[in-house]
N, C-alpha and C positions, 0 to 999 in steps of 0.2 A: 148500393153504394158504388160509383163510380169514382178509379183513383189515376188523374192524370199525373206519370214523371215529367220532367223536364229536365232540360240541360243546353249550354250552348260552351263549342270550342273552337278555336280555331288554331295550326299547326301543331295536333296533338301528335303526331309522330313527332315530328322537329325537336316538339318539348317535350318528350317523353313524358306524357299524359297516357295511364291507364284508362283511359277514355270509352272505349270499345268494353273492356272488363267492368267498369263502371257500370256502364250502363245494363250489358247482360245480366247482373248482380242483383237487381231489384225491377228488373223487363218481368219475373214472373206472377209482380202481385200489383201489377199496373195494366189497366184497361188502355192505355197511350200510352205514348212516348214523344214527346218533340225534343227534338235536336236543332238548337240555330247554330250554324256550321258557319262561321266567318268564310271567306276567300282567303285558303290557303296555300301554301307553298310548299305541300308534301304529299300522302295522300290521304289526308283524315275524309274528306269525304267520301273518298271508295271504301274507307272500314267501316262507317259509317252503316254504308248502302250495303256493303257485304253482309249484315245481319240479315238473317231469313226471321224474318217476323213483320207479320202486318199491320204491328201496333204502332214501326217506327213511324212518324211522322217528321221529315226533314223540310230546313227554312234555311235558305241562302239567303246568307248576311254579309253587307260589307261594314267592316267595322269605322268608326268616327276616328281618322288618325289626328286631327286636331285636339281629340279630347285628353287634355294632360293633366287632370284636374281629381286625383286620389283617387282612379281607377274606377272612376265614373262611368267610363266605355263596358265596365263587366257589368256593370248593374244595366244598363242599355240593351246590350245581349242578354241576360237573365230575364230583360220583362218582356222582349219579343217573344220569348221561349214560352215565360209563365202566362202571358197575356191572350195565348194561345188553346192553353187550359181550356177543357171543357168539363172535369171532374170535381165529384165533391169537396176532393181536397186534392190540393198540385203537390206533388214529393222532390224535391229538388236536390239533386246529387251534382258537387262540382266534379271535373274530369278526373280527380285524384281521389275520389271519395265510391267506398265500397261500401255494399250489405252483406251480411252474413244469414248463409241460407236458414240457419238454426235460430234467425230472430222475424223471421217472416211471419207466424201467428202470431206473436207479441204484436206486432204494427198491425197488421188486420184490425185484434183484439181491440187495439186504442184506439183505430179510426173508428172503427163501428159503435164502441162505448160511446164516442164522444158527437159521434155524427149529430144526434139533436143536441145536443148543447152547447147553446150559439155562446156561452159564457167561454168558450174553449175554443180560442182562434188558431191554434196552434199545434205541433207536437214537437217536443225538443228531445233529444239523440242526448246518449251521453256519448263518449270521445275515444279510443286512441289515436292516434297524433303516433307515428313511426317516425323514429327519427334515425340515420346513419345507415340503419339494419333494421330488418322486420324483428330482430328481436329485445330491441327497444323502443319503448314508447316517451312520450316526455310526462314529467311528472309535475313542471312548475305549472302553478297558476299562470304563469307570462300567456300561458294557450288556455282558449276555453275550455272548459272542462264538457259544456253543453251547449247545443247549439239547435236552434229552428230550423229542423227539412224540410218540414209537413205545414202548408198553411192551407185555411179554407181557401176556398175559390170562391166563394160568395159575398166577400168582405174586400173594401179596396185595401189594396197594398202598393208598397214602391219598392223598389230596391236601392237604396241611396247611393252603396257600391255591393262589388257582388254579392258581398256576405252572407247580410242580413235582413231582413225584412221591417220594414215602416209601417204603420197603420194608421190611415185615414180616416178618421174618427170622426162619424158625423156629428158625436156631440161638442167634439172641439173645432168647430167651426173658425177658419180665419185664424187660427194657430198651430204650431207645429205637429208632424204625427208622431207617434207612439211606437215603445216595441210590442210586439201583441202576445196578447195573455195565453199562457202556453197549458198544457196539462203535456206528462210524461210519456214517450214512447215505448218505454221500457225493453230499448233497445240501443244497439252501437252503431256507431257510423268508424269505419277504418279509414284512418286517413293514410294517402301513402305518396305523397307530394311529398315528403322529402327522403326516401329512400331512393329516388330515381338515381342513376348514377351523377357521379359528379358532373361529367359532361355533356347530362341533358341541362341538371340543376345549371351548370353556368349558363347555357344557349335559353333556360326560360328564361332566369333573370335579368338577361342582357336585352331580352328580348320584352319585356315587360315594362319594367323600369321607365319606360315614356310616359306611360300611362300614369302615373303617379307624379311626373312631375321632377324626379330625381332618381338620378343613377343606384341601382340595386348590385351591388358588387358582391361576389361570389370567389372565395377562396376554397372553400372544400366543408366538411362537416366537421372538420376536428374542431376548430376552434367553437367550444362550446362545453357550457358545466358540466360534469358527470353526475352531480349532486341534484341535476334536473333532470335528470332519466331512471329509469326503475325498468327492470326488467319486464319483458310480456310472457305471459304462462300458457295463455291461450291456442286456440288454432286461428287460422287463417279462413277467411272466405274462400271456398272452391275456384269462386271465378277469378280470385286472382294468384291462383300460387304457379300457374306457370310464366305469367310475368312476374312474379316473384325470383322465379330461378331462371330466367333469361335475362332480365334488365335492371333491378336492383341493384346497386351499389354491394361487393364484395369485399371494401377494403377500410372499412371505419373502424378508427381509431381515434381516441380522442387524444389531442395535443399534451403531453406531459408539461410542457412549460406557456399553457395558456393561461392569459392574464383576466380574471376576473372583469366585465364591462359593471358601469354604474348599474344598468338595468337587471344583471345576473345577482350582483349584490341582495339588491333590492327585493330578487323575487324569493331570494333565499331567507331573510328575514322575513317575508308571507308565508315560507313555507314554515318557519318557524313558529309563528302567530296559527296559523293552523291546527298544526300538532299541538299545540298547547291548550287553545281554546277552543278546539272543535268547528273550529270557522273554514268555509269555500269562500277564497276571493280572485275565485278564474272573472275575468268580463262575461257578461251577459246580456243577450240580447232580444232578451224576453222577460216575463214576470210568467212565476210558476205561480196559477193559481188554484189547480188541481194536481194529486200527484199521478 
């Protein structure tokens, strides 16, 4: 079994992307590595290249600045990266997104369970989502709870934006694709895109926001439910707790006199329907057909 990663970024220092931690994080249960590295303006491509391993494999990209169209441009650089793939299955980590060394046989375990079973296009990650402080996670459904890392490499895919994955279904011939059928990796993905300090958070968003077609404004972390974060009890992934303690945000607090948005409402009522009836209603972008 051969397992190519992939990734692409571009001004990951600028934006304060654990980018370089990222990638070392799950570099040791991966036969490759591609990296599409946009043309940047700090120096993500020398940390990049600073990595001693011969698995990276780097792709210099310019990115589409025409493309304003729901952030179209990341899925563009995601399929240069994936499309590069040579392994059984391609494991896809964005620049904010960590592994935890303690779930690396679990992932082995799933890819290799699942390698012949072409019924299994997928493996879906469960989540935390850091939000203010590494020692809150978010609890609403508003964020997935689960998400597709792991797709085969044998099977066509697209990435419509960077997210998520598409599948090209030759039996749907001349109609749209699919999300692809997933079994479980019985494992986490750390997400840590929003404890960056605040003054990376504003220079991504201001910096991003084209790409979607509309201005991403950024005031700080406070304003936001309390009642959508739940403490984290866990530890940290190895490769990222000395960006942890150098460039994470030290000062969240949540606003005392923050005003409820319609969307915050709303996810608090699901959170309610939940509790009550036992229900998950994070977005998904898969179908779990094994667990």
């Amino acid at each position: 079994m051969k397992v190519s990663g992939f990734t692409f970024i571009r001004n990951g220092v600028q934006l304060g992307y654990p980018f370089k931690e990222s990638i070392l994080s799950v570099l040791p249960i991966c036969d490759e590595f591609i990296v599409a590295v946009g043309r940047s303006d700090d120096e993500t491509l020398e940390e990049i290249k600073s990595i001693d391993s011969d698995k990276i494999k780097i792709i210099e990209t310019e990115w589409n600045e025409s493309m304003h169209e729901r952030g179209y441009v990341y899925g563009q650089q995601k399929m240069i990266a994936q499309f590069n793939c040579n392994g059984d299955w391609a494991f896809y980590l964005e620049g904010d997104e960590i592994v935890h060394e303690d779930d690396y046989d679990n992932i082995l375990k799933s890819m290799e369970r699942h390698l012949d079973d072409s019924e299994v296009e997928s493996l879906a990650f469960d989540y935390h989502h850091f939000y203010g402080s590494p020692s809150n996670t978010i609890a609403s459904p508003g964020w997935y709870r689960r998400e597709v890392r792991i797709i085969r490499n044998t099977i066509r895919t697209i990435a419509p934006d960077g997210l998520y994955f598409v599948v090209l279904d030759p039996k749907k011939r001349g109609k749209k694709g699919r999300y692809p059928k997933a079994a479980l990796a019985n494992a986490h993905i750390y997400h840590y895109g929003h404890v960056r300090s605040v003054e990376k958070m504003r220079n991504k968003m201001e910096s991003v926001g084209k790409y979607w077609g509309h201005k991403h404004d950024f005031e700080g972390y406070d304003n936001f439910d309390a009642k959508g974060l739940a403490p984290f009890n866990g530890t940290h992934p190895k490769a990222i707790q000395q960006w942890l303690s150098d460039d994470a945000e030290k000062n969240f607090k949540i606003a005392t006199d923050h005003k409820l948005t319609k969307k915050e409402l709303r996810y608090r009522w699901m959170m309610k329907l939940e509790k009550i009836f036992g229900l998950e209603l994070s977005k998904k972008h898969f179908r779990l057909v094994k667990p």
